[in-house]
VEXDREN-2710 file (C-alpha; in Angstrom, 1 decimal):
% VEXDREN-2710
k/r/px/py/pz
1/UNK/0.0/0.0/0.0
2/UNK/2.8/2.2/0.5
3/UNK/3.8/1.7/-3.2
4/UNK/4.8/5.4/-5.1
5/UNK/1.8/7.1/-6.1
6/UNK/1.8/7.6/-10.5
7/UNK/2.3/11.5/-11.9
8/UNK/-0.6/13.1/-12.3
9/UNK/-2.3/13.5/-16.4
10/UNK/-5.8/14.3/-16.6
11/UNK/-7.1/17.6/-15.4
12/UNK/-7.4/17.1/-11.7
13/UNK/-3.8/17.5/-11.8
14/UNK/-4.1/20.9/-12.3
15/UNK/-6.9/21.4/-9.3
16/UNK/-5.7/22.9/-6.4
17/UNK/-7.9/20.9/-4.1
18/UNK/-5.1/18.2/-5.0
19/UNK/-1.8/19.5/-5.0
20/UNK/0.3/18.7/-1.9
21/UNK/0.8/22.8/-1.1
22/UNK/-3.5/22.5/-0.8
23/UNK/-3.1/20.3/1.7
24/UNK/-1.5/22.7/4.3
25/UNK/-4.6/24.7/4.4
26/UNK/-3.4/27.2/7.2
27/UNK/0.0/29.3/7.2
28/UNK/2.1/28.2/10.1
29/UNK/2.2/31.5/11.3
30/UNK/-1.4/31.7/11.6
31/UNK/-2.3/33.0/15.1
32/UNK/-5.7/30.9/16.4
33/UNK/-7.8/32.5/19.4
34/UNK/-7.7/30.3/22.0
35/UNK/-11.5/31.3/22.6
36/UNK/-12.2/29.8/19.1
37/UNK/-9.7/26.6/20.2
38/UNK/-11.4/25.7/23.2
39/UNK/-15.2/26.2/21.8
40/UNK/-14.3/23.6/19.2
41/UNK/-12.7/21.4/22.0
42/UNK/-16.0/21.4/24.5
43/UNK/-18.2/19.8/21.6
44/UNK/-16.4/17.0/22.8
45/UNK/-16.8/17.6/26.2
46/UNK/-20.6/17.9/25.4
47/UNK/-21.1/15.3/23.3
48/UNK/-19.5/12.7/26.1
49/UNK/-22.3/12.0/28.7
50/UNK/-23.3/9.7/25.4
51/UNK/-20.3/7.8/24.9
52/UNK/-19.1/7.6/28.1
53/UNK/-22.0/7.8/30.6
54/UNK/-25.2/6.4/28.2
55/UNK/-22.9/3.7/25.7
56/UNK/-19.9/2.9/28.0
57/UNK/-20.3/2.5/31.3
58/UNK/-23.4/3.4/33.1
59/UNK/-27.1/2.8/30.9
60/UNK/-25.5/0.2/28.6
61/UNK/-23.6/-2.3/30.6
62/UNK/-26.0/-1.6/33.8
63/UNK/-28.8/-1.3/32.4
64/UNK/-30.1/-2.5/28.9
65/UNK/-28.3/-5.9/29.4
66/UNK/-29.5/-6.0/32.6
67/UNK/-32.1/-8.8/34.2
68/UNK/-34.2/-5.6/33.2
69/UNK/-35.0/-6.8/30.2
70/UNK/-35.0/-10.5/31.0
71/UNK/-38.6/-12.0/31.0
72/UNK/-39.5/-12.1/34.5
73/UNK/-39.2/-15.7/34.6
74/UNK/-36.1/-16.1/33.3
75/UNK/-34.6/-12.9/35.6
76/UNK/-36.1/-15.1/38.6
77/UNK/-33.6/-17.8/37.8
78/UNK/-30.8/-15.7/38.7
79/UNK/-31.6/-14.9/42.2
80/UNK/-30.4/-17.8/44.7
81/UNK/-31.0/-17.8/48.3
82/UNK/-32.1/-13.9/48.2
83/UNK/-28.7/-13.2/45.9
84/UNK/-28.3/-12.4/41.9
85/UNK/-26.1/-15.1/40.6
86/UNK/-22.4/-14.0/39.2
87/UNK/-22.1/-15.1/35.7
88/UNK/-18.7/-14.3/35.9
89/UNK/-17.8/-17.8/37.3
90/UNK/-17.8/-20.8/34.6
91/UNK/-19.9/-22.8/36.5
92/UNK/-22.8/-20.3/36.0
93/UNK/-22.4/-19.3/32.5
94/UNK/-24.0/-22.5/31.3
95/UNK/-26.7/-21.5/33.2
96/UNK/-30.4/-20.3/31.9
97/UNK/-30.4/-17.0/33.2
98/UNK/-26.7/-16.0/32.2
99/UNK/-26.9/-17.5/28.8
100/UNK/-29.8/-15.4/28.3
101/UNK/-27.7/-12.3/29.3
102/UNK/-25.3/-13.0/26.9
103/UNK/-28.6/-13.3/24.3
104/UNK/-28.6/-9.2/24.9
105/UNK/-25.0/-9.3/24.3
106/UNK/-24.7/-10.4/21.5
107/UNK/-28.7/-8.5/20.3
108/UNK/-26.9/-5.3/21.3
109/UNK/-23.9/-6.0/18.7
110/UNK/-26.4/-6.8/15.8
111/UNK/-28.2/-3.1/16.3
112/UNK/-24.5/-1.4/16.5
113/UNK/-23.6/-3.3/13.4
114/UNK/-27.0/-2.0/11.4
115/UNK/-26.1/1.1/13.0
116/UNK/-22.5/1.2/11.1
117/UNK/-24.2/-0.2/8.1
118/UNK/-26.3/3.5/8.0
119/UNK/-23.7/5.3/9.0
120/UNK/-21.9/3.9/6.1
121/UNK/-24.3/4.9/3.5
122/UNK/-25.1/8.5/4.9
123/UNK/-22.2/10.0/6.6
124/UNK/-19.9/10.7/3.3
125/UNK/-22.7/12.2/1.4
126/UNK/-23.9/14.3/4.0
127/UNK/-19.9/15.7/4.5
128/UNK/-19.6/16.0/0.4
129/UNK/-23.1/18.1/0.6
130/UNK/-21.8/20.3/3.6
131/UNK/-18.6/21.0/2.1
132/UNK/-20.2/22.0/-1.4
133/UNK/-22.3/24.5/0.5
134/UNK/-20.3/25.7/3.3
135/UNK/-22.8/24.5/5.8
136/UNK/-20.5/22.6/8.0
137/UNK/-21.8/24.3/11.6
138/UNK/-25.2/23.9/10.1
139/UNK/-25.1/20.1/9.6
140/UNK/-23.3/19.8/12.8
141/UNK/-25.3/22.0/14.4
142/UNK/-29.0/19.6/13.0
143/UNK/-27.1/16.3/13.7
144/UNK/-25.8/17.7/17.3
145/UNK/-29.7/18.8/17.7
146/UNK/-30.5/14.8/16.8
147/UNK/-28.1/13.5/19.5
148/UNK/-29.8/15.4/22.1
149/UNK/-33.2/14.5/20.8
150/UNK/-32.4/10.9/20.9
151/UNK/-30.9/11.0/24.6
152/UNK/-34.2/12.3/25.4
153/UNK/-35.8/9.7/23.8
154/UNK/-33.9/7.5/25.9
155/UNK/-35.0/8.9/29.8
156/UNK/-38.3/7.4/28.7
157/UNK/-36.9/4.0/28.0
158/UNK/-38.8/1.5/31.5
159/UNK/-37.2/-1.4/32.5
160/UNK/-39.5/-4.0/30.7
161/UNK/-38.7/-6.2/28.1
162/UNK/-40.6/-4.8/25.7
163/UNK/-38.5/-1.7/25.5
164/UNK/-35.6/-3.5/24.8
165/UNK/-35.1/-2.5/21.2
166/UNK/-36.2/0.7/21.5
167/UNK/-33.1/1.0/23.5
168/UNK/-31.1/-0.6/21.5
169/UNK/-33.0/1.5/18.4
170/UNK/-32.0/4.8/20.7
171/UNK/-28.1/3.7/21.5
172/UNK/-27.8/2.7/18.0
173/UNK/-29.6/5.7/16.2
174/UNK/-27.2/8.1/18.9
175/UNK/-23.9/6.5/17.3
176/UNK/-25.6/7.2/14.1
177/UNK/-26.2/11.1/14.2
178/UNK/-23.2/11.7/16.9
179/UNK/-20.8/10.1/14.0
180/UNK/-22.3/12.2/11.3
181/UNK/-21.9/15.5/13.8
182/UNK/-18.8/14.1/14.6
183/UNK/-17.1/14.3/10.8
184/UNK/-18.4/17.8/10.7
185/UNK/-17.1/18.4/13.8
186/UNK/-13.7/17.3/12.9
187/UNK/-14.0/19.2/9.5
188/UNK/-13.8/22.5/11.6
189/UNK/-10.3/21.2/12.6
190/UNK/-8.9/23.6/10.2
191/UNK/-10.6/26.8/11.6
192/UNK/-8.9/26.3/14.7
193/UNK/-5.0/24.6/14.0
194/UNK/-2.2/25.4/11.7
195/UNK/-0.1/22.4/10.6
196/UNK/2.4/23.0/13.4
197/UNK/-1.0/22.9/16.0
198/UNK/-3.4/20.3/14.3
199/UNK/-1.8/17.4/16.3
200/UNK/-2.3/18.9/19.8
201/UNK/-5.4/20.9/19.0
202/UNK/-7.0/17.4/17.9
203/UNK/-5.7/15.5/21.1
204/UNK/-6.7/18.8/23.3
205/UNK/-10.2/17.8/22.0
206/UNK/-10.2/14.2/22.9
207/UNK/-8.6/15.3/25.7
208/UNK/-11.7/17.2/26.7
209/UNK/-14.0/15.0/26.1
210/UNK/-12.7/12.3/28.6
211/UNK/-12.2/15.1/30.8
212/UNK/-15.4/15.7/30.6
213/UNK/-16.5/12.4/31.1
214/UNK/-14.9/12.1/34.7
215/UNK/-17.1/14.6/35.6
216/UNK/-20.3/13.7/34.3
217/UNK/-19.4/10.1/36.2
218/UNK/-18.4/11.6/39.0
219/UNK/-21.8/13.5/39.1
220/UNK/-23.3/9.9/38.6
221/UNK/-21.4/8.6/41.6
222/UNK/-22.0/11.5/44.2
223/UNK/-25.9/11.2/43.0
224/UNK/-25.8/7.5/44.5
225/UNK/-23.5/7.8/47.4
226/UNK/-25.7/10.8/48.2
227/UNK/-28.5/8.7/48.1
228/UNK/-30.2/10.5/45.3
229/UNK/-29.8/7.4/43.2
230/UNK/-30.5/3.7/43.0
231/UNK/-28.9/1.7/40.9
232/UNK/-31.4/-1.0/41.6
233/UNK/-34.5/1.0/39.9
234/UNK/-35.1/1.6/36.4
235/UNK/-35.8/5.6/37.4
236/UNK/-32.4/6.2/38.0
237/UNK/-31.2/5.5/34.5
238/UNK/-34.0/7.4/33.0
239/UNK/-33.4/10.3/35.3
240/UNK/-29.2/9.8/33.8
241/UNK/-30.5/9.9/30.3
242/UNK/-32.2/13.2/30.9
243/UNK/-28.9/14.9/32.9
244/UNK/-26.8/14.0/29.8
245/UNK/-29.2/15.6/27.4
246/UNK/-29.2/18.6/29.4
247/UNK/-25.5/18.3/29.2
248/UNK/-25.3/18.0/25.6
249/UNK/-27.7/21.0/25.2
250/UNK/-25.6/23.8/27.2
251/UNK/-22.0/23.2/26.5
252/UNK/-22.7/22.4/22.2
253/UNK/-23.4/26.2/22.3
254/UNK/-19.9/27.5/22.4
255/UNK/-19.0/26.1/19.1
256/UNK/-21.6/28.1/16.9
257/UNK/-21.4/31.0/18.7
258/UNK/-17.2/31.4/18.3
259/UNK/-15.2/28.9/15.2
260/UNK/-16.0/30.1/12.2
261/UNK/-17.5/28.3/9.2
262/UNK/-14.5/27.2/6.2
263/UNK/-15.7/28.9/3.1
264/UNK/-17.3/26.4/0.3
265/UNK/-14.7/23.9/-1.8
266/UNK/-13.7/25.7/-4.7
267/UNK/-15.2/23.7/-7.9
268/UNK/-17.3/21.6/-5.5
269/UNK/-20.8/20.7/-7.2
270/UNK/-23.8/21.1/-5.2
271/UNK/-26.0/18.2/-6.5
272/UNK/-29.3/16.1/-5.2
273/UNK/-28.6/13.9/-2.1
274/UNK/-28.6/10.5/-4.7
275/UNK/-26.7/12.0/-7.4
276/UNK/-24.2/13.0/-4.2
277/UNK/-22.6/8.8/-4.2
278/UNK/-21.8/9.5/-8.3
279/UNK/-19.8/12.2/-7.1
280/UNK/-18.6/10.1/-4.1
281/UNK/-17.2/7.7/-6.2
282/UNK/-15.4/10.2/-8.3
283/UNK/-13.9/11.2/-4.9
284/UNK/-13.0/8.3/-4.4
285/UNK/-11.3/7.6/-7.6
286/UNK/-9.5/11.2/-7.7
287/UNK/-8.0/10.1/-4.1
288/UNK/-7.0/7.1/-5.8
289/UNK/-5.0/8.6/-8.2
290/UNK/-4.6/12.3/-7.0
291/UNK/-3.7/11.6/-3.2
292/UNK/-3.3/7.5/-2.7
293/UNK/-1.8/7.6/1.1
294/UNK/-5.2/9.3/1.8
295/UNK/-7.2/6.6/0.3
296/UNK/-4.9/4.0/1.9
297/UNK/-5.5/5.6/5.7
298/UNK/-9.1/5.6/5.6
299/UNK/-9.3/1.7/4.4
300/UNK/-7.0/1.1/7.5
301/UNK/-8.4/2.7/9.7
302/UNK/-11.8/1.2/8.2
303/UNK/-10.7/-2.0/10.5
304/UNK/-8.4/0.1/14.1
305/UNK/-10.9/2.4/14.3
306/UNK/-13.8/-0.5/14.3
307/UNK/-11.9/-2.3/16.8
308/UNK/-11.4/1.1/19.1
309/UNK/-15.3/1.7/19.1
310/UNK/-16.1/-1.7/19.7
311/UNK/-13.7/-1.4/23.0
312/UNK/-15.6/1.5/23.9
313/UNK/-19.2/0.0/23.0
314/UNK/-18.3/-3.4/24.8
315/UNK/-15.5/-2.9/27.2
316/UNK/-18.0/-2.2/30.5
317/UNK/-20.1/-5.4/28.6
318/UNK/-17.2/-7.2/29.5
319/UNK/-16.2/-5.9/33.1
320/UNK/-19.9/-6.7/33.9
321/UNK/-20.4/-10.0/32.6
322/UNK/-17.1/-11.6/33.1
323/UNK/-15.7/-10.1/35.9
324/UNK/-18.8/-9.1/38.5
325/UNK/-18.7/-5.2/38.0
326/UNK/-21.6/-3.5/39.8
327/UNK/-23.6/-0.3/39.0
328/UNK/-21.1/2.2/40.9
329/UNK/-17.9/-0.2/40.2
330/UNK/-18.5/0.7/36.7
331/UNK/-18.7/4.1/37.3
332/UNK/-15.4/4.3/39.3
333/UNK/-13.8/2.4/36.9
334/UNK/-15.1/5.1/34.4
335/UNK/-13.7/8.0/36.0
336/UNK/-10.5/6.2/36.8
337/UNK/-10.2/5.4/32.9
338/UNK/-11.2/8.7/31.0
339/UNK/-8.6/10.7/33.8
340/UNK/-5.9/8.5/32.3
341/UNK/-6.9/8.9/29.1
342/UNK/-7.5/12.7/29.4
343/UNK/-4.2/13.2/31.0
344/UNK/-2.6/10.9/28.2
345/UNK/-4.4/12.5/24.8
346/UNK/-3.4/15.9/25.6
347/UNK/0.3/14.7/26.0
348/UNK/-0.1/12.4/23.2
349/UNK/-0.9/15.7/21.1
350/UNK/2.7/16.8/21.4
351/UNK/4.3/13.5/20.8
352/UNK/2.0/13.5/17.7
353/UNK/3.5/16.8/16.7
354/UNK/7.1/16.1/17.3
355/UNK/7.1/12.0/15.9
356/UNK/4.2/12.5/13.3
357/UNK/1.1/10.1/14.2
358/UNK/1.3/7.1/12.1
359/UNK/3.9/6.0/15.1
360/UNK/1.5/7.1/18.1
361/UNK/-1.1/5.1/16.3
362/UNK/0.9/2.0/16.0
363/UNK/2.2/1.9/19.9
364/UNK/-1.3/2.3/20.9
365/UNK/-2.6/-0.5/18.7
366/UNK/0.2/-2.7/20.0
367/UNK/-0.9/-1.7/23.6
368/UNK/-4.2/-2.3/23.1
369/UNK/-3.9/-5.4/21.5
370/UNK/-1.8/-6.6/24.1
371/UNK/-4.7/-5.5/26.8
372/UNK/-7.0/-7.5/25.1
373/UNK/-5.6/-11.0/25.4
374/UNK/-3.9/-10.5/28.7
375/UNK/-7.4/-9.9/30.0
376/UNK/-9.1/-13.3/27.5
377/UNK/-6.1/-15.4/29.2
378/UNK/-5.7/-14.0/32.6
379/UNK/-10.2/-14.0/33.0
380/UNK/-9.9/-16.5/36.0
381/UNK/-7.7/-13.5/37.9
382/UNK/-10.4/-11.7/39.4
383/UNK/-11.5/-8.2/38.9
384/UNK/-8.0/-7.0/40.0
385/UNK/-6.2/-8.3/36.8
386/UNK/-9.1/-6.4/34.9
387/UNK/-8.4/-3.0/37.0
388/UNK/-4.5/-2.8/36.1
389/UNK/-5.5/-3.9/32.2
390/UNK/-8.0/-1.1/31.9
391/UNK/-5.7/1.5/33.1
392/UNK/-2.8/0.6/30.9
393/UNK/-5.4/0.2/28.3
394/UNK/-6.0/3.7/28.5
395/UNK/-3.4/5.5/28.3
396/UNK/-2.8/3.7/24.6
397/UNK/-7.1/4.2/23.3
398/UNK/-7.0/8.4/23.5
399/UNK/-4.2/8.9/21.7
400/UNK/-4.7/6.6/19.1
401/UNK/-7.9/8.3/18.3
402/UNK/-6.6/11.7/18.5
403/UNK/-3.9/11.2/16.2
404/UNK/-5.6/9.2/13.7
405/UNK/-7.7/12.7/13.5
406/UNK/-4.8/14.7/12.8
407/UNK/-2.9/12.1/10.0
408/UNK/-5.9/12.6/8.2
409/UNK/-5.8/16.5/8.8
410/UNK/-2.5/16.2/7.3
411/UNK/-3.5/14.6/4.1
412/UNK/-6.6/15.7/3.3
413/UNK/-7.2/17.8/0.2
414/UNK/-8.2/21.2/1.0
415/UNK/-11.6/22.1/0.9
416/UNK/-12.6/18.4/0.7
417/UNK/-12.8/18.4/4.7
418/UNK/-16.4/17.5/5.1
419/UNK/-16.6/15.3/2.7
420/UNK/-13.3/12.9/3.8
421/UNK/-14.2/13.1/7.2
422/UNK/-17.6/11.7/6.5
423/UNK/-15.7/9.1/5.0
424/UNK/-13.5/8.9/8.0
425/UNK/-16.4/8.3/10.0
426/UNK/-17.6/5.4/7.3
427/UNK/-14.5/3.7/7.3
428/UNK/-14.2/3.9/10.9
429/UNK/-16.8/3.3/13.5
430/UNK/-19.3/3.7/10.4
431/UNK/-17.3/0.5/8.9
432/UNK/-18.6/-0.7/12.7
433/UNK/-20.5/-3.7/11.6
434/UNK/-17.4/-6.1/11.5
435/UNK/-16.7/-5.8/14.8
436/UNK/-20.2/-6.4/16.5
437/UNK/-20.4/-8.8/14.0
438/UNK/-17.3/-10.9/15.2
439/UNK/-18.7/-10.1/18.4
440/UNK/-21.8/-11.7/18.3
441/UNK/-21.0/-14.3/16.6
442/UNK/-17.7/-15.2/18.5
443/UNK/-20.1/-15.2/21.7
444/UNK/-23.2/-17.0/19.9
445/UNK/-20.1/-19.7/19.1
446/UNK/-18.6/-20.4/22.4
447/UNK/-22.3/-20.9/24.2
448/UNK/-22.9/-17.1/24.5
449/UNK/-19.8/-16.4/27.1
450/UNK/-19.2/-12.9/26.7
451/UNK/-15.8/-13.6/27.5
452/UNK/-15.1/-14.4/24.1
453/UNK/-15.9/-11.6/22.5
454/UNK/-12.8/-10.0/23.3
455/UNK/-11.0/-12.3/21.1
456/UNK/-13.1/-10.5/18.1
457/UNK/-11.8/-7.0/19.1
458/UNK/-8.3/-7.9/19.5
459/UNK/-8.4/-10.0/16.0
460/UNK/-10.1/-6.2/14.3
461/UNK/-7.5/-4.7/15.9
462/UNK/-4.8/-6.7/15.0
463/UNK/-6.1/-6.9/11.1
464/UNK/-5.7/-2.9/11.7
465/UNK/-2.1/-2.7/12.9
466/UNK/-0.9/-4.5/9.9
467/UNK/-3.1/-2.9/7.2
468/UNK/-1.9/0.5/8.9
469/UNK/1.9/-0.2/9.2
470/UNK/1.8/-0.3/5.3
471/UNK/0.3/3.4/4.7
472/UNK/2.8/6.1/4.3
473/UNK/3.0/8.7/6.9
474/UNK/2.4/12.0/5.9
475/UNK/4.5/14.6/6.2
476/UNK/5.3/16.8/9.2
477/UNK/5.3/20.7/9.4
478/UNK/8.7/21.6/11.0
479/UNK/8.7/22.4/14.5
480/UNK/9.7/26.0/15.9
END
C-alpha cells in the first residue's frame, strides 16, 4: 500500500484541491484564538455523557443488558438464596439466566452493526453536501440537535422487556447522528489549527471530552453515594439519560457562537442527495490517483478504528459479565479510565507533533492489543487483573484516536474536509458492523460467554495494525 503514487495527467492535476501545497490549508504562522480553540474542544466535552455515561459505562452495561430486560421468569432464575447469581464464574455461564444475558449481548452488537451499516451509507454524502455549500456548523449544528433529541428519547426508556429494542433503536440511532456530527465536527479542525497545532489541538479535543467524562461520572457517583440514586431502579437511568441531554444541550453552544464556518470547496458541485454517491465515487477515484496515502489511511483505519469503538461499546459489557462489575464499580472504573486517558491525549498531542502520528497510532494498537488478550487469558484472575489492564489500556485508546484525526488532517485535500471526514467516519466506526459482528458471533459460538468476545476485538484490531503499518506517513510541518 505504501507503493509510489503515479504523476498526475488528466485535469485534476491541475486542481488545487489536490496539490500537496493545498493540503496545508493554514499558514504556520497563523495565530488561532484560543477562545475559538477551546469552543471547538467542548463539543467533545458535550457530546460525552453519550459515549461515556449512556454507551460505555453506566445505561449500557447496567442497564439495557440488565435482568431488566430478561422476561421475569427467566430474571427469577438468577436470584439464589435472596442473591443475583455471578455469571462471571464458569460454572454459571452455562446456566439459563446467564446464557440469556449474553442473548442481549450479543442482540446489542447486531443493532451497532445495522447502526455502522447506515452510518456507512449517509455520513460521506452528508460531508460531500456540507462542504459544497459551506454549511459545515449547520449540519453539525441539525445532527448535534438529533443526539440530544435521541438522549431524550432514551429517559423514557422503562425497564421492561418490551422496551428493549427501543433502547437498543436509541443507542444505536445516537452513534448514528453523533458520528455524522462528529465528521463535521472534525471538518472544523482547520478553523482552529495550523499544521504545526493540528496534532495537539486534535488530542486537546479528545482530551476534553474524557475530561469531561470524569465529571459527568463523578456526578453519577455522588448522585448515589448521596442517596439520590439507586442503581437497583429503572428511574435512575432514566433520570441519567435526561442529565446528559441537558448536558449535551448547554455546553454544544460555544462552538456556533465562536469557530467560524470554512468557506465552500472551490469547484465543488452542489447536487441532489442521490446524485451526491456519483460524485462520491469520483472522490474516491481522484484520491485514488490524485492523493493515494489518503485513500490507503481511511481503508486502515476502516478495520483500528472499528476495533477502538467496539472497545468503547463493549468494554464495561465485558467488566460486567465476566468479571462481577456492579452499578457504581463501573462508574469508578469510568472516572478512573477517562482521567488516564485525558491526561494521556493531551500529552499524546505533542508526541503526535514532534514523531508524526502514524507512530503514536501503531504503539497504541500494540498496547491495546496486548490489553485485550492479557485480560481473555488472565479472565480467571479476578477483577483486580481487569483493573491494572484497563488503566494501561487507557493511556494507549485516546491517543490513538486523536492522532488518527490529525494524520488525516494532514493529508486531506483542502476544501474536501467534510466530505473525507464523512468518509472517515464510514471507514471507521461507520465501517462498525465487523466488529459487532465478530462479536456476536464469537459469543453465539462459544455458548454465549461474553468472554469471548474480546477475542473479536483484538483479531479487528490486530487486522488494523498491519493494514496500517503499510500506509505512508504523511509529512510533518517543521517544529519551531
Amino acid at each position: 500500500m505504501s507503493a509510489p503514487e503515479p504523476p498526475a495527467t488528466g485535469p485534476e492535476s491541475r486542481d488545487p484541491r489536490f496539490s500537496t501545497a493545498a493540503v496545508v490549508a493554514q499558514p504556520d504562522d497563523r495565530v488561532v484564538p484560543r477562545k475559538r480553540v477551546f469552543s471547538w474542544a467542548l463539543w467533545d466535552w458535550a457530546t460525552q455523557p453519550f459515549n461515556t455515561v449512556l454507551l460505555t459505562f453506566v445505561w449500557v452495561p447496567s442497564f439495557l443488558v440488565s435482568p431488566f430486560f430478561l422476561d421475569p421468569a427467566v430474571a427469577e432464575l438468577g436470584v439464589v438464596d435472596g442473591a443475583t447469581i455471578d455469571c462471571d464464574t464458569p460454572a454459571n455461564t452455562v446456566t439459563e439466566y446467564c446464557r440469556a444475558l449474553g442473548v442481549l449481548d450479543a442482540n446489542l452488537g447486531w443493532g451497532i452493526m445495522a447502526a455502522g451499516i447506515l452510518i456507512a451509507l449517509l455520513a460521506p454524502v452528508l460531508g460531500q453536501r456540507a462542504d459544497a455549500t459551506g454549511r459545515k456548523k449547520f449540519m453539525l449544528g441539525i445532527f448535534t440537535g438529533l443526539l440530544i433529541a435521541c438522549q431524550l428519547a432514551m429517559a423514557f426508556v422503562t425497564g421492561i422487556p418490551s422496551f428493549f429494542w427501543f433502547g437498543v433503536a436509541m443507542i444505536a440511532f445516537g452513534s448514528i447522528v453523533g458520528e455524522i456530527a462528529g465528521a463535521n465536527y472534525n471538518a472544523l479542525l482547520v478553523s482552529v489549527s495550523t499544521p504545526r497545532t493540528v496534532g495537539r489541538v486534535s488530542g486537546l479535543g479528545w482530551g476534553f471530552g474524557y475530561l469531561g467524562g470524569i465529571i459527568a461520572l463523578a456526578i453519577v457517583v455522588g448522585l448515589i453515594l448521596g442517596g439520590v440514586l439507586d442503581g437497583t431502579q429503572a428511574l435512575t437511568f432514566q433520570l441519567i439519560a435526561a442529565g446528559a441531554t441537558v448536558w449535551t444541550l448547554v455546553f454544544a453552544i460555544p462552538i456556533f457562537l465562536n469557530v467560524p464556518e470554512p468557506p465552500p470547496a472551490s469547484g465543488a458541485k452542489r447536487v441532489n442527495f442521490f446524485r451526491g454517491y456519483i460524485e462520491l465515487f469520483r472522490s474516491i477515484a481522484r484520491l485514488w490517483r490524485e492523493h493515494r496515502p489518503t485513500f490507503w489511511f481511511l481503508l486502515a483505519s476502516a478495520v483500528y478504528r472499528d476495533g477502538l469503538a467496539a472497545v468503547f461499546t463493549f468494554g464495561s459489557v465485558i467488566a460486567a459479565r465476566v468479571f462481577g462489575f456492579g452499578f457504581t464499580d463501573l462508574v469508578i472504573f469510568g472516572i478512573a479510565l477517562n482521567l488516564v486517558a485525558g491526561v494521556s491525549t493531551i500529552f499524546a498531542g505533542r508526541l503526535d507533533d514532534r514523531f508524526g502520528p502514524k507512530p503514536v497510532i501503531l504503539v497504541a494498537l500494540g498496547g491495546i492489543i496486548a490489553c485485550c488478550l492479557t485480560v481473555f487469558l488472565g479472565a480467571a484472575t479476578g477483577q483486580a487483573l481487569f483493573w491494572v489492564v484497563g488503566i494501561v489500556l487507557a493511556l494507549f485508546v485516546g491517543p490513538a484516536q486523536a492522532a488518527s484525526r490529525s494524520f488525516l488532517a494532514r493529508v486531506i485535500p483542502a476544501g474536501q474536509e467534510g466530505e473525507i471526514f464523512g468518509l472517515y467516519a464510514t471507514t471507521g466506526r461507520a465501517a462498525s458492523w465487523l466488529a459487532p459482528l465478530l462479536w456476536g458471533t464469537f459469543i453465539a459460538a462459544a455458548a454465549h460467554q461474553t468472554l469471548y468476545g474480546i477475542l473479536a476485538i483484538a483479531l479487528v484490531l490486530a487486522i488494523g495494525f498491519v493494514l496500517l503499518a503499510l500506509v505512508k506517513a504523511p509529512p510533518r510541518a517543521a517544529n519551531p
